[in-house]
Residue, then its C-alpha position, 0 to 999 in steps of 0.5 A: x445416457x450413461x455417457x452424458x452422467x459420466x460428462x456431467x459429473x466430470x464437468x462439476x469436479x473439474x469446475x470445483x477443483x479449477x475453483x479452489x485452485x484459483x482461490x490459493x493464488x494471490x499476486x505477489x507485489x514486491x515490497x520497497x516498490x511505490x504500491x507493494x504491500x508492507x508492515x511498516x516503514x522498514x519494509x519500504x525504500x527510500x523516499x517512501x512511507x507505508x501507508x494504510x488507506x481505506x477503501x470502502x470496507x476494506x483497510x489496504x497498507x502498502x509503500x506510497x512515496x513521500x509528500x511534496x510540496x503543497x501536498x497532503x501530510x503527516x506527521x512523522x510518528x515512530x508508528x509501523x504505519x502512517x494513515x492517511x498521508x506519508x509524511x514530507x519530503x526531506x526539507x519539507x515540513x508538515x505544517x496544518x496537513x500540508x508540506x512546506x519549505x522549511x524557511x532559509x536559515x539567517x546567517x548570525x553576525 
């Protein structure tokens, strides 16, 4: 009897220590990588915007790549982070929420 009380107890503590273990380890996601968690727009590369989004009860901001044509945008803003949609591409524009081609410039005579 007193084997199995000796068992039982050992049991509980190491599922109680394995428990607070696992809750201390978060995985590390590099940031200026398409997804990785970041602050604001400097901590994302090139070609990329940090980006809040909203799932469900919870606000997440990592760096997302820039809107192409015909997709989803924001305007630029001096903000940390956009929310919603990361602005255009370079020689795109936002125009009413969707990036566009900028038009050809005309040549002056």
């Amino acid at each position: 009897m007193n084997t199995f009380i000796v068992a039982l107890v050992s049991s509980l503590v190491l599922t109680t220590f394995g428990a607070f273990a696992d809750s201390n380890q978060k995985p590390e996601v590099p940031t200026s990588v398409t997804g990785g968690i970041c602050s604001s727009n400097n901590d994302c590369g090139d070609g990329q915007c940090c980006l809040e989004t909203v799932s469900v009860d919870m606000a997440v901001v990592t760096c997302r790549p820039l809107a192409g044509p015909e997709e989803p945008c924001s305007n630029r803003t001096e903000a940390d982070f956009y929310s919603g949609h990361c602005p255009c591409k370079p020689g795109l524009e936002c125009f009413n929420g969707v990036c566009t081609a900028l038009p050809e410039p005309v040549p002056v005579q």
